[in-house]
C-alpha positions as CSV (number, residue, x, y, z in Angstrom):
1,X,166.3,6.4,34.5
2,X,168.4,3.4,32.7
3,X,166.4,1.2,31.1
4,X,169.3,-1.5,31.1
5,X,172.0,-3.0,33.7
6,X,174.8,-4.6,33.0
7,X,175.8,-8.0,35.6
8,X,178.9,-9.8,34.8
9,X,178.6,-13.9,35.2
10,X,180.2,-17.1,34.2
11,X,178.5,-19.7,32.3
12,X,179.9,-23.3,31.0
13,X,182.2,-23.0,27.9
14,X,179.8,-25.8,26.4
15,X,176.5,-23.7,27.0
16,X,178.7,-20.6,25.9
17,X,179.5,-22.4,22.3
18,X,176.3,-23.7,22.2
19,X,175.1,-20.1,22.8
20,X,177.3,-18.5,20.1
21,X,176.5,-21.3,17.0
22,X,173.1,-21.1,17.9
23,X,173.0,-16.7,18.4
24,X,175.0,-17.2,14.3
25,X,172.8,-19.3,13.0
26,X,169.8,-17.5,14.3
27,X,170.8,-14.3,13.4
28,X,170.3,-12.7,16.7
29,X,172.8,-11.7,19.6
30,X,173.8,-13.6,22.9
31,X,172.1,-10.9,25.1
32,X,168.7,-11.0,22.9
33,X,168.8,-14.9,23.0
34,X,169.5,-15.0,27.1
35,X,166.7,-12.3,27.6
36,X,164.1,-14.6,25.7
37,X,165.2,-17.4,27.7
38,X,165.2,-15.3,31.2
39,X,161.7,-14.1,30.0
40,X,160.4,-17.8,29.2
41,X,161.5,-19.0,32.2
42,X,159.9,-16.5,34.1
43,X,156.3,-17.2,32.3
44,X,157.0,-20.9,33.2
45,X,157.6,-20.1,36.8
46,X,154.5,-17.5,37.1
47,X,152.4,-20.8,35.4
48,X,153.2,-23.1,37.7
49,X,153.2,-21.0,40.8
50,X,149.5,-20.6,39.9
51,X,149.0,-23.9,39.1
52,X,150.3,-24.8,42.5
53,X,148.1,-22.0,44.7
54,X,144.8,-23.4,42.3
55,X,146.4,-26.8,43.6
56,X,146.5,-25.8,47.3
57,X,142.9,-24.8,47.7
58,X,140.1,-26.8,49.3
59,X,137.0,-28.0,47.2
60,X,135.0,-25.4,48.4
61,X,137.3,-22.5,47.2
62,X,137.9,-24.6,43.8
63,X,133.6,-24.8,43.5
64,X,133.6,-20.7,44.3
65,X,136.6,-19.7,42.0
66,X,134.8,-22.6,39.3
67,X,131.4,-20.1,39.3
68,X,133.9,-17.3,38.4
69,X,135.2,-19.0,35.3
70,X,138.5,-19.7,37.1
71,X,137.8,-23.6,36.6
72,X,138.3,-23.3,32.4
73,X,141.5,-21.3,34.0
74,X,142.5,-24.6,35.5
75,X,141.9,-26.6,32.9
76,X,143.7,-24.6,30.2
77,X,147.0,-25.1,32.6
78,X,146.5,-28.6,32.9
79,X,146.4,-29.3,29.1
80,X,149.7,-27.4,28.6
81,X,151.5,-29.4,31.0
């Protein structure tokens, strides 16, 4: 099984030179630096999707989901925001 794929995109020249100085200066390689970001992105997007279910739920299911420690849960993602 391939553990990588190839995908062919465009991206603005200005992001793309911003990309290159900063992969130099970094020492690291375009695809590294895009897969951190992808990977970031996707942690930021898993947060807040919880943050908004936890958001959604009425007080009674925030009281139960509070006795099984899920309220210092709620409070740790309210401090990073």
């Amino acid at each position: 099984m391939k553990n990588t794929s190839v995908f062919t995109t465009t991206i603005h020249p200005e992001l793309l030179l911003w990309l290159n100085d900063y992969a130099k200066k970094s020492s690291r390689t375009r695809r590294e630096l895009l897969e951190e970001s992808i990977r970031l992105y996707r942690e930021h997007v898993i947060k807040q999707n919880m943050k908004d279910d936890f958001a959604r739920i009425n007080a009674q299911e925030q009281e139960e989901l509070a006795e099984w420690g899920m309220q210092d849960y709620a409070e740790i993602l309210e401090a990073n925001d």
